[in-house]
N, CA and C atoms as an extended XYZ file, in Angstrom:
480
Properties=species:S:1:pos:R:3:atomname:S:1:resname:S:1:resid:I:1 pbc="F F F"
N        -0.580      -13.859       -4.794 N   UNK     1
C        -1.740      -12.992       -4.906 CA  UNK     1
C        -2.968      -13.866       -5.077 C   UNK     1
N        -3.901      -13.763       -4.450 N   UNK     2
C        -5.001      -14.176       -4.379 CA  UNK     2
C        -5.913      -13.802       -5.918 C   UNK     2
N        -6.820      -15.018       -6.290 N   UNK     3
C        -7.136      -14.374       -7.574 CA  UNK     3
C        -8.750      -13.215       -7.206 C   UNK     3
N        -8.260      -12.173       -8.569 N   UNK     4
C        -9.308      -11.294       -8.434 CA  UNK     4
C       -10.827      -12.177       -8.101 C   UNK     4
N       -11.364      -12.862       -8.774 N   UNK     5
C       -12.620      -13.303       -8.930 CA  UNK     5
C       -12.804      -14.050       -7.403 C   UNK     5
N       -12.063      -14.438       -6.910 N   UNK     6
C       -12.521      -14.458       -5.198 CA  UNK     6
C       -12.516      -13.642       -4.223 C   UNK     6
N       -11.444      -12.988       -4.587 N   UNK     7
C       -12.128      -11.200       -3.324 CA  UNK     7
C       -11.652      -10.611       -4.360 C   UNK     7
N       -12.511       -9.633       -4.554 N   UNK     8
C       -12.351       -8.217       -4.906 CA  UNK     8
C       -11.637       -7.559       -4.287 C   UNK     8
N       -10.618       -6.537       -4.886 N   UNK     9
C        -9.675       -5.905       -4.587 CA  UNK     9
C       -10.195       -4.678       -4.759 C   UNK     9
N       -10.163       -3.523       -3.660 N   UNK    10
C       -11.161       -2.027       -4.399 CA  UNK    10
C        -9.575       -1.230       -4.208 C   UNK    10
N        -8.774       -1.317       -3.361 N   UNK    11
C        -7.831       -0.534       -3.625 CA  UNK    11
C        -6.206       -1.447       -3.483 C   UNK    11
N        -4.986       -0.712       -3.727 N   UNK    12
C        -3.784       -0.903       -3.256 CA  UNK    12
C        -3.220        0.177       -2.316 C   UNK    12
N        -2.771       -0.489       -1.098 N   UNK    13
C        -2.166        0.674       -0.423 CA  UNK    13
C        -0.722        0.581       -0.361 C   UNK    13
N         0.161        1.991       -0.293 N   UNK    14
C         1.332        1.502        0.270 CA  UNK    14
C         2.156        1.632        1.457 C   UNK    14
N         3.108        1.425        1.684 N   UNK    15
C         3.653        1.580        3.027 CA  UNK    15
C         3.697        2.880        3.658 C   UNK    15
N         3.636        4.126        2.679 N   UNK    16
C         3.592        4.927        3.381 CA  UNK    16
C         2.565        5.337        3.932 C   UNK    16
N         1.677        5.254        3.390 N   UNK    17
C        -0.130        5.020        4.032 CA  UNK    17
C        -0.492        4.401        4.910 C   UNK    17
N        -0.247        3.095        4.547 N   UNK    18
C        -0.718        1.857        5.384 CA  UNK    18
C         0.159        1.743        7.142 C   UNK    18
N         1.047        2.849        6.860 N   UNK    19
C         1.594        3.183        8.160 CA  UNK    19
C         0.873        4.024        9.228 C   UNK    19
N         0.061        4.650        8.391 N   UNK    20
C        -0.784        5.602        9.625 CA  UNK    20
C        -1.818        4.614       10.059 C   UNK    20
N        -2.270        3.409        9.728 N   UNK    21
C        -3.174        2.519       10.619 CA  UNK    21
C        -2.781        2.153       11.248 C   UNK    21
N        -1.637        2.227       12.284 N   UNK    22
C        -0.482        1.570       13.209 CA  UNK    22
C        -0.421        2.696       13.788 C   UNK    22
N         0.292        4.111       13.392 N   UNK    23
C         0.705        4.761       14.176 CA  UNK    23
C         0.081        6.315       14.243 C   UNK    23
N         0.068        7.027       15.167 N   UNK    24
C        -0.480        8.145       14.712 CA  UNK    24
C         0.057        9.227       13.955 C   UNK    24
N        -0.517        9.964       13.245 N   UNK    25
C         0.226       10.364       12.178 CA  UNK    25
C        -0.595       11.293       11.612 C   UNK    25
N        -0.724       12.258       10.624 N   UNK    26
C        -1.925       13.160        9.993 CA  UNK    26
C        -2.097       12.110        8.835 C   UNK    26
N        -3.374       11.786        8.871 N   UNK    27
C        -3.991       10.889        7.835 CA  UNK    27
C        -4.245        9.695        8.385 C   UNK    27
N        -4.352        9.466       10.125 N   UNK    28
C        -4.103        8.209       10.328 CA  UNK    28
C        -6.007        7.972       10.947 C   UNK    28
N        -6.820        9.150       11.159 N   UNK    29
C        -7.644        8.521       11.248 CA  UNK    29
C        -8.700        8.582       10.016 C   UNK    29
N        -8.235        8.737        9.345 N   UNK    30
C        -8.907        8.200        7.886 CA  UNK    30
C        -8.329        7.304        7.088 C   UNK    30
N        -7.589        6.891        7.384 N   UNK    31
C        -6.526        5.546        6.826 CA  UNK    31
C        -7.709        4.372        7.719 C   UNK    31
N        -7.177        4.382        8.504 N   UNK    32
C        -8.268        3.882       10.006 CA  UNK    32
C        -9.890        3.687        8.987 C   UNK    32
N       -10.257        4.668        9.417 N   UNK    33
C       -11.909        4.487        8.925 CA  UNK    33
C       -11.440        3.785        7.159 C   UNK    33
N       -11.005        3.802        6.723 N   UNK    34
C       -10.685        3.352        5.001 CA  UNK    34
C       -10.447        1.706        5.587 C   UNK    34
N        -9.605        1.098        6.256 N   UNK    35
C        -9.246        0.186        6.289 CA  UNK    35
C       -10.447       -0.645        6.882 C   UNK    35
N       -11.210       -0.153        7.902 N   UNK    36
C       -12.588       -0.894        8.670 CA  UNK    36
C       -13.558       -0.869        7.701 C   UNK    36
N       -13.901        0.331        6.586 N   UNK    37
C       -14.501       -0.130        5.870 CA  UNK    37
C       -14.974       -1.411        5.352 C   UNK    37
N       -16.004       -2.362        5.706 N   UNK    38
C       -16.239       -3.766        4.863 CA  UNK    38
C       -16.260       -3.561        3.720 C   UNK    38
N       -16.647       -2.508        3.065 N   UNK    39
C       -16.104       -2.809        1.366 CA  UNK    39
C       -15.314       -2.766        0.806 C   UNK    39
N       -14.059       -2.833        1.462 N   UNK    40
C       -13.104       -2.136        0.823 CA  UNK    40
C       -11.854       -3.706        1.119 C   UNK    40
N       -11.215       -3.844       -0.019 N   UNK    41
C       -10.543       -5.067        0.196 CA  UNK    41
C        -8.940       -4.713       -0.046 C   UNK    41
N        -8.176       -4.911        0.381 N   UNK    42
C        -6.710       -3.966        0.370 CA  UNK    42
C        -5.999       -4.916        0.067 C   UNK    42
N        -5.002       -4.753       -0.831 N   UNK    43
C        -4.103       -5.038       -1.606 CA  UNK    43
C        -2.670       -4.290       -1.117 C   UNK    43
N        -1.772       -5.306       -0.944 N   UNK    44
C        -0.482       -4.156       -0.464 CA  UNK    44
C         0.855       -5.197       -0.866 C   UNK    44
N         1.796       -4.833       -1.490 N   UNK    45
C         3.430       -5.741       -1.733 CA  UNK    45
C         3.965       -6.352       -0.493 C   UNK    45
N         4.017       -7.589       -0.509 N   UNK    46
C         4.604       -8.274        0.255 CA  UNK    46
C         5.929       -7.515        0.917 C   UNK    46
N         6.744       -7.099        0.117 N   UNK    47
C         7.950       -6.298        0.409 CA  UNK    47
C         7.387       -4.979        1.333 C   UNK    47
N         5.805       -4.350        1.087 N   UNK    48
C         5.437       -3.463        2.000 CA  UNK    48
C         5.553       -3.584        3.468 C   UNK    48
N         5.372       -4.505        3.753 N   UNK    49
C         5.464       -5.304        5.112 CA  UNK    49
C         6.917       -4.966        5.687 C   UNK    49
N         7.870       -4.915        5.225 N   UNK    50
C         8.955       -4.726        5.353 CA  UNK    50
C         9.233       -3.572        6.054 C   UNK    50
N         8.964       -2.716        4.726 N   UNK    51
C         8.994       -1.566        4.631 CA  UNK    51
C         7.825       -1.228        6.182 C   UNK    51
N         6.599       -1.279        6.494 N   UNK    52
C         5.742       -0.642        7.296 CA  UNK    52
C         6.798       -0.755        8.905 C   UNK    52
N         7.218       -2.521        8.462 N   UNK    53
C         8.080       -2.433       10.003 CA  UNK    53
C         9.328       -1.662       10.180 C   UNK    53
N         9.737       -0.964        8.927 N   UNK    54
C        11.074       -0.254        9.488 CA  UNK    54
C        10.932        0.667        9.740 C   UNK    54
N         9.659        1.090        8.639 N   UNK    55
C         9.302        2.987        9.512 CA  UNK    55
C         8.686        2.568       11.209 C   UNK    55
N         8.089        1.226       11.597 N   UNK    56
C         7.935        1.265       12.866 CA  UNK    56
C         9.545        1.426       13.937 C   UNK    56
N        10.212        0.707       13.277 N   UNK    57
C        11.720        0.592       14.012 CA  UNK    57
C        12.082        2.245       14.165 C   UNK    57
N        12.147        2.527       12.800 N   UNK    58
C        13.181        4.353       12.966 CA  UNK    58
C        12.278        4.662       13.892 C   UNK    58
N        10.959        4.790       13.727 N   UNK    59
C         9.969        5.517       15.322 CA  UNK    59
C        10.759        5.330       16.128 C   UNK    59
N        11.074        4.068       16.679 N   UNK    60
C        10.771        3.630       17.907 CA  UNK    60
C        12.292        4.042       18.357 C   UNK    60
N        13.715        3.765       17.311 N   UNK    61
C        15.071        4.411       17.814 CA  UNK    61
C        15.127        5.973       17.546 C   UNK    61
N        14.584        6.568       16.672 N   UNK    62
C        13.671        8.279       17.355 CA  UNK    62
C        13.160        8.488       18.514 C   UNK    62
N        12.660        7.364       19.350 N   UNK    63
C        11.820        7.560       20.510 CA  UNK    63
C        10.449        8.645       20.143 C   UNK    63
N        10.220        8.714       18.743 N   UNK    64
C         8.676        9.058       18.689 CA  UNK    64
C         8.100        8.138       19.112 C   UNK    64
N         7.750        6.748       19.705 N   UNK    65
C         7.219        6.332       19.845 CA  UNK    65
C         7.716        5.119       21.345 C   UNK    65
N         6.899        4.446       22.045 N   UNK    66
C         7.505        3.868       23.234 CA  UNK    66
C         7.897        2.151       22.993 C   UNK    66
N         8.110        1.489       23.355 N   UNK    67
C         8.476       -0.233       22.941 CA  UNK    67
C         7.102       -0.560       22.909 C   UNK    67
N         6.529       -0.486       23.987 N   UNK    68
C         5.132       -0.956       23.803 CA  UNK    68
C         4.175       -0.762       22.543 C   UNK    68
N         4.069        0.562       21.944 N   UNK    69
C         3.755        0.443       20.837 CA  UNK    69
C         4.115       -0.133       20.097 C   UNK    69
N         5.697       -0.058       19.795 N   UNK    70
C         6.301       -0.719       18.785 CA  UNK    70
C         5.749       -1.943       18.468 C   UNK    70
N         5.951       -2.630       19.504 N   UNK    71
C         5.276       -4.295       19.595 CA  UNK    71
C         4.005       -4.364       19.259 C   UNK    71
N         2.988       -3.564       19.925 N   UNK    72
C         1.571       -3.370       18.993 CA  UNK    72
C         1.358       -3.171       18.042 C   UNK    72
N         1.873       -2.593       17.059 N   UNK    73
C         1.746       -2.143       15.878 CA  UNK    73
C         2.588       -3.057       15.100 C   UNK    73
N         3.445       -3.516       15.375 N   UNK    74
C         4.078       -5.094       14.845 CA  UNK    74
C         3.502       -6.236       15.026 C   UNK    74
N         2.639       -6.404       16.180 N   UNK    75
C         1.401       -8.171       15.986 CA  UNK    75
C         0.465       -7.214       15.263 C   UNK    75
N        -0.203       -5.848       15.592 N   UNK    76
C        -1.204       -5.941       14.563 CA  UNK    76
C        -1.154       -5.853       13.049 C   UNK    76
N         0.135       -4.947       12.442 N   UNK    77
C         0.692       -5.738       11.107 CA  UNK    77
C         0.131       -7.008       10.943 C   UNK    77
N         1.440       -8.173       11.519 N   UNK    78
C         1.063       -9.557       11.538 CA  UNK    78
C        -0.101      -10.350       11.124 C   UNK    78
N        -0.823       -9.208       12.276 N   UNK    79
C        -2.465      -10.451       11.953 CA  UNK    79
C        -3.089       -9.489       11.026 C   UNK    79
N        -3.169       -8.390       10.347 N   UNK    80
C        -3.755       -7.955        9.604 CA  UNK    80
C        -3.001       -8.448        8.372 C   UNK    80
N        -2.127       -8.531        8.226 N   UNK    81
C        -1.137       -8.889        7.289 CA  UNK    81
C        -1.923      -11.064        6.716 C   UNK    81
N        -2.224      -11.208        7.861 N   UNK    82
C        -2.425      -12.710        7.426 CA  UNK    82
C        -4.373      -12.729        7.543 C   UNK    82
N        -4.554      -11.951        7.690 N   UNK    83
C        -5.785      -11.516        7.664 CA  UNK    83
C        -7.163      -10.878        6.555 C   UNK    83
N        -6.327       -9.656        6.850 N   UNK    84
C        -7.123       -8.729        5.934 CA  UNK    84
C        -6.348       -8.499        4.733 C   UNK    84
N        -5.016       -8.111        4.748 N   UNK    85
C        -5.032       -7.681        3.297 CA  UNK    85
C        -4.270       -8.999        2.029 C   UNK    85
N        -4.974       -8.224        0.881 N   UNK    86
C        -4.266       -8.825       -0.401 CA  UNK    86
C        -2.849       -8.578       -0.463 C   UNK    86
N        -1.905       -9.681       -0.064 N   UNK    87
C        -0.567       -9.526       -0.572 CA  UNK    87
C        -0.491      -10.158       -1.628 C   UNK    87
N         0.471       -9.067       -2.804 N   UNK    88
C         0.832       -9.401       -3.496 CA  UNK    88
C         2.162      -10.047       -4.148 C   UNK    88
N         2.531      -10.643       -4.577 N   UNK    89
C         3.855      -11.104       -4.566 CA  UNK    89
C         4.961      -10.156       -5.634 C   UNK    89
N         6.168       -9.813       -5.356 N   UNK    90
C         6.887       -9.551       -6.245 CA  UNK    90
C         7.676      -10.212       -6.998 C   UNK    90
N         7.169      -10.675       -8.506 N   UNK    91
C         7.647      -11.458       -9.255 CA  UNK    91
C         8.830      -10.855      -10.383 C   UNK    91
N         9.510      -11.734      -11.098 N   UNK    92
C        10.298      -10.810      -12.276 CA  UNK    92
C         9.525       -9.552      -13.297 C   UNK    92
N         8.313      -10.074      -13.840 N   UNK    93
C         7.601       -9.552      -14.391 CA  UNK    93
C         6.993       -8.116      -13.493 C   UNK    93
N         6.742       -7.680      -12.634 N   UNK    94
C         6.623       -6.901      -11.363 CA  UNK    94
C         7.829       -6.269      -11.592 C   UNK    94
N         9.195       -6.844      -10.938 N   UNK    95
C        10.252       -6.021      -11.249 CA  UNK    95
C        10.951       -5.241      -12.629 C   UNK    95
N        10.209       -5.797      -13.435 N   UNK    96
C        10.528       -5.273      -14.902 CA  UNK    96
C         9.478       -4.439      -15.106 C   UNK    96
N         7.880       -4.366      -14.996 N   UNK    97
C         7.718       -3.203      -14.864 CA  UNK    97
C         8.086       -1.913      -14.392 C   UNK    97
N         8.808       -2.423      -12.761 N   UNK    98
C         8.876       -1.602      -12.066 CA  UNK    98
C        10.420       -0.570      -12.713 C   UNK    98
N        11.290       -1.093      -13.414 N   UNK    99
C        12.019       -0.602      -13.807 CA  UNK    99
C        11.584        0.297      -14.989 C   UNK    99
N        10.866       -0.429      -15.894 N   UNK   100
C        10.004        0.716      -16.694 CA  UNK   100
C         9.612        1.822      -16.576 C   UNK   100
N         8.722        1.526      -15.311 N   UNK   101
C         8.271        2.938      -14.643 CA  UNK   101
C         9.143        4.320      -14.376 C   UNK   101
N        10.115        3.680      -13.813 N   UNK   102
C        11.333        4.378      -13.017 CA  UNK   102
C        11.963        5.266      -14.653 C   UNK   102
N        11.996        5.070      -15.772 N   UNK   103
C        12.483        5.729      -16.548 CA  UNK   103
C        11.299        6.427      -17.479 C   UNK   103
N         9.818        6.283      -16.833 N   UNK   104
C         9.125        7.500      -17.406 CA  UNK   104
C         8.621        8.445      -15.970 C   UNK   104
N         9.151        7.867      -14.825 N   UNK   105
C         8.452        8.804      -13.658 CA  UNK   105
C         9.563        9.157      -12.922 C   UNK   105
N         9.186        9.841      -11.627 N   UNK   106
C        10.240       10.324      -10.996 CA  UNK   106
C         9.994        9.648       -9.784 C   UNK   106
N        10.697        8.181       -9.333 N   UNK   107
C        10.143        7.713       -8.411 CA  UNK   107
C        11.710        6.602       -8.167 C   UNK   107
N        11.177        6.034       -6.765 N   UNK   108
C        12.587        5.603       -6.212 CA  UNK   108
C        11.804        4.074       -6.027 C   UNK   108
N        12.990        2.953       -6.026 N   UNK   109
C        12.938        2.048       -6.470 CA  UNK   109
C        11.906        1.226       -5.846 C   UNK   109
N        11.449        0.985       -4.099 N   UNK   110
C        10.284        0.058       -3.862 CA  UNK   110
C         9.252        1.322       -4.235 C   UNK   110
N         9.308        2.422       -4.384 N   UNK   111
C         7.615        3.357       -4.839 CA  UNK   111
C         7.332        2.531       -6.815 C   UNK   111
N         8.597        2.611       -6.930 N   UNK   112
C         8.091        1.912       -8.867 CA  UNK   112
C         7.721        0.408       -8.495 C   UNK   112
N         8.028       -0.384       -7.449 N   UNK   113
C         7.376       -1.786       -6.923 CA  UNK   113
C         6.526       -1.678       -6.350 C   UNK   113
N         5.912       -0.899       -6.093 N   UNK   114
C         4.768       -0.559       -5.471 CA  UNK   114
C         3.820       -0.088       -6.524 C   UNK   114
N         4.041        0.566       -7.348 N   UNK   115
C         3.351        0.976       -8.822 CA  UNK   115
C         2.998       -0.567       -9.547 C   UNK   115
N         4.014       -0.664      -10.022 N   UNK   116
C         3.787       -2.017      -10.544 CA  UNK   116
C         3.308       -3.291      -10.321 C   UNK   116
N         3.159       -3.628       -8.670 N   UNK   117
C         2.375       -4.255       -8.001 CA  UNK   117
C         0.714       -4.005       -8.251 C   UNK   117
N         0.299       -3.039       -7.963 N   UNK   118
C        -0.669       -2.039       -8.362 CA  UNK   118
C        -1.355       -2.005       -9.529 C   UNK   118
N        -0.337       -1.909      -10.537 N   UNK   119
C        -0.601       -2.218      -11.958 CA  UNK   119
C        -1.188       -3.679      -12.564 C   UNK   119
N        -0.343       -4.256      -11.986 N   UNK   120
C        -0.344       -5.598      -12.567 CA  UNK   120
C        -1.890       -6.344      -11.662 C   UNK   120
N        -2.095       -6.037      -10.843 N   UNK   121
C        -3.331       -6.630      -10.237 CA  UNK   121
C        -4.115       -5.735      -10.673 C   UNK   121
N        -4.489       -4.246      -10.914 N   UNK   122
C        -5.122       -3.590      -11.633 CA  UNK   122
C        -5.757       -3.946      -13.021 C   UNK   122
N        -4.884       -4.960      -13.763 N   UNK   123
C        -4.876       -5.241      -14.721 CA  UNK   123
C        -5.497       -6.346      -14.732 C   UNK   123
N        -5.330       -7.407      -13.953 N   UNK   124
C        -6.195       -8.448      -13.340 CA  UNK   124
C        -8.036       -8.379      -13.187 C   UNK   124
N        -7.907       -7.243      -12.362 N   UNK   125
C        -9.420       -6.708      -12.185 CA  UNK   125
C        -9.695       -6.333      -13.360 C   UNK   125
N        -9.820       -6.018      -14.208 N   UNK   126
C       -10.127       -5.264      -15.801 CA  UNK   126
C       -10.455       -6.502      -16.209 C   UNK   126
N        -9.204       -7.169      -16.403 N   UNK   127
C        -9.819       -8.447      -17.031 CA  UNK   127
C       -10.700       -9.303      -16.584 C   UNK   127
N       -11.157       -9.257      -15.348 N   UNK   128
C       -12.142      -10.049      -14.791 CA  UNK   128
C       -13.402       -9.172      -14.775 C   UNK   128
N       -13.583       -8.188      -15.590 N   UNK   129
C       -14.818       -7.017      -15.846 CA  UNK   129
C       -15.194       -6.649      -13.937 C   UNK   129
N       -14.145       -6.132      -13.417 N   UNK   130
C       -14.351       -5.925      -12.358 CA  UNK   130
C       -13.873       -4.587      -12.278 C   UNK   130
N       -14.157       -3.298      -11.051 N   UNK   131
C       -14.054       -1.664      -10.978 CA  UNK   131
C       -12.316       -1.997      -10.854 C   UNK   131
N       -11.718       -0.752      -11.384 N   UNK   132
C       -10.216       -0.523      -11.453 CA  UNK   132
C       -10.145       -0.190       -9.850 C   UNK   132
N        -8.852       -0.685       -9.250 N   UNK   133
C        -8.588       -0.319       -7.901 CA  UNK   133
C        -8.384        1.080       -7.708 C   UNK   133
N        -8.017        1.802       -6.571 N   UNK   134
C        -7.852        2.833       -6.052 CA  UNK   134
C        -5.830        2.603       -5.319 C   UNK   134
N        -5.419        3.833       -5.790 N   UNK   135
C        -4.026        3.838       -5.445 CA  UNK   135
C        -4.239        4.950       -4.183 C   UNK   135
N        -3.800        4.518       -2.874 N   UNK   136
C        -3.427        5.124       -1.841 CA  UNK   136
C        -1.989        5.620       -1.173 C   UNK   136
N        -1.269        6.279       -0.830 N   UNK   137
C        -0.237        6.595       -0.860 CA  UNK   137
C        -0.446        8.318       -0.285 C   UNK   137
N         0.942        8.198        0.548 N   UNK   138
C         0.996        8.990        1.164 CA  UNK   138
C         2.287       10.311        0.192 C   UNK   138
N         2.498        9.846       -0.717 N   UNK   139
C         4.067        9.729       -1.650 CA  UNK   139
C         3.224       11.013       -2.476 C   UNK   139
N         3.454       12.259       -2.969 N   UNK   140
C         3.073       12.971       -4.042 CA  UNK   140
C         3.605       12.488       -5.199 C   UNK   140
N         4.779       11.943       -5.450 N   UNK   141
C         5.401       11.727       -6.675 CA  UNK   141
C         4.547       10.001       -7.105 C   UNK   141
N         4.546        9.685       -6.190 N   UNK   142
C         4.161        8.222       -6.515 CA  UNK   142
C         2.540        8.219       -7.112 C   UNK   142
N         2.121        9.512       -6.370 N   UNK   143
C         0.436        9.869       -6.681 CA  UNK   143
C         0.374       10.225       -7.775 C   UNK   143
N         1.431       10.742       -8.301 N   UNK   144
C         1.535       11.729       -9.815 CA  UNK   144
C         1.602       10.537      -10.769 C   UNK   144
N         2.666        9.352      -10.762 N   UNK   145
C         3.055        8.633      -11.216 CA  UNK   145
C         1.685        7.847      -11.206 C   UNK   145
N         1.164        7.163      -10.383 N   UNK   146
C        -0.051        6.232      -10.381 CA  UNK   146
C        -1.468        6.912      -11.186 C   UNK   146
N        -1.495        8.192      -10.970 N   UNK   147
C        -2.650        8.721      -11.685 CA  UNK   147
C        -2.047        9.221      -13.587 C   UNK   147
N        -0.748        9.009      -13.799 N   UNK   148
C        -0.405        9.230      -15.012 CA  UNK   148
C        -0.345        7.866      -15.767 C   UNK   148
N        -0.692        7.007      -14.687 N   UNK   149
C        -0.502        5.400      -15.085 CA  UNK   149
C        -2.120        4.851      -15.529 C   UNK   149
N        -2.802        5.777      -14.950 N   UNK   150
C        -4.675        6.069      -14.837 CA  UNK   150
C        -5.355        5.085      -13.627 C   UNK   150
N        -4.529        5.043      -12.452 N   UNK   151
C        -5.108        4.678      -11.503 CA  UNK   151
C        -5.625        5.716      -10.792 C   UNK   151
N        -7.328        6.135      -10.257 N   UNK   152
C        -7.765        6.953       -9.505 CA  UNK   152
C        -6.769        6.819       -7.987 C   UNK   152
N        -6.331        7.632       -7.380 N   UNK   153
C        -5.933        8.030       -6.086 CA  UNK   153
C        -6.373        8.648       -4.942 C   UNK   153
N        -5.733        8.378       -4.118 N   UNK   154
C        -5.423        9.242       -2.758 CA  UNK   154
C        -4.820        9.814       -1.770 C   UNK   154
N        -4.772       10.572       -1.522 N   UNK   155
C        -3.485       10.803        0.168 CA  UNK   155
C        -4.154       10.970        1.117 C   UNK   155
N        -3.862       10.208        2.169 N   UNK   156
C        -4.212       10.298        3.608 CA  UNK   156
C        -4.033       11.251        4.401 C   UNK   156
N        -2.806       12.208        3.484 N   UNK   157
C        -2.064       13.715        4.452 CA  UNK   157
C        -3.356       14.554        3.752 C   UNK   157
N        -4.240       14.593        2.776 N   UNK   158
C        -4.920       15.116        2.378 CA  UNK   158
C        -6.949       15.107        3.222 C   UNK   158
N        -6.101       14.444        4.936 N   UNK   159
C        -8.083       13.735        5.286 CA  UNK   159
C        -7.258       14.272        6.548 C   UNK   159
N        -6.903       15.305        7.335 N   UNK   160
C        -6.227       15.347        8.446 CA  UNK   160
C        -7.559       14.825        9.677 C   UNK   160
């Protein structure tokens, strides 16, 4: 993770979000306009990456989607991935939150790594007297969970 005091971090997104800037989807052209935003500096779990390419894979063996996309939306990952956003790393400390979480919320195991990712750089910014990030997510439970955690939120299914 890159430290707060050299880019500012304004939000964390997660895979289920950060999937509609790849593919089309309800929420995908305001995910879109959120991500071009220049002020806005994005933060997302290394392990998200993962995750964004497998919901590209199930597309693509669904045939919602054609090879050609597939492949587009996998280099532009890539270079946005080495680009634009803040990856964060998942460390022990990360995973032990994330287990924490999981026994006061109702959430499944990379959404509490995704919380806790979130958290823990959240916590970063505070301490550097910098604005608390913004939690994005496409997840209701994860939204419930992140705003009971007192991260302001969003859903992208909520900007059709």
């Amino acid at each position: 993770m890159n430290e707060p005091a050299r880019q500012i971090v304004t939000s964390y997104v997660d895979s289920s979000a950060l999937v509609k800037r790849y593919l089309v989807e309800i929420g995908t052209s305001w995910m879109q306009t959120w991500c071009a935003d220049p002020t806005q500096t994005i933060a997302v779990a290394e392990i998200g990456l993962v995750e964004i390419a497998a919901a590209f894979a199930g597309k693509l063996r669904g045939a919602h989607i054609m090879p050609a996309q597939y492949q587009s939306a996998r280099t532009d990952l890539t270079i946005d991935a080495r680009d634009e956003y803040v990856l964060v790393t998942v460390n022990r400390a990360v995973v032990d939150e994330a287990i924490e979480l999981t026994a006061r919320h109702r959430l499944r195991g990379y959404d509490a790594v995704h919380l806790a990712c979130a958290l823990t750089l959240n916590r970063a910014l505070v301490a550097y007297h910098l604005s608390p990030l913004a939690f994005i997510s496409a997840d209701d439970d994860l939204l419930k969970a992140a705003a009971a955690e007192g991260l302001p939120t969003d859903n992208p299914n909520r900007h059709p």
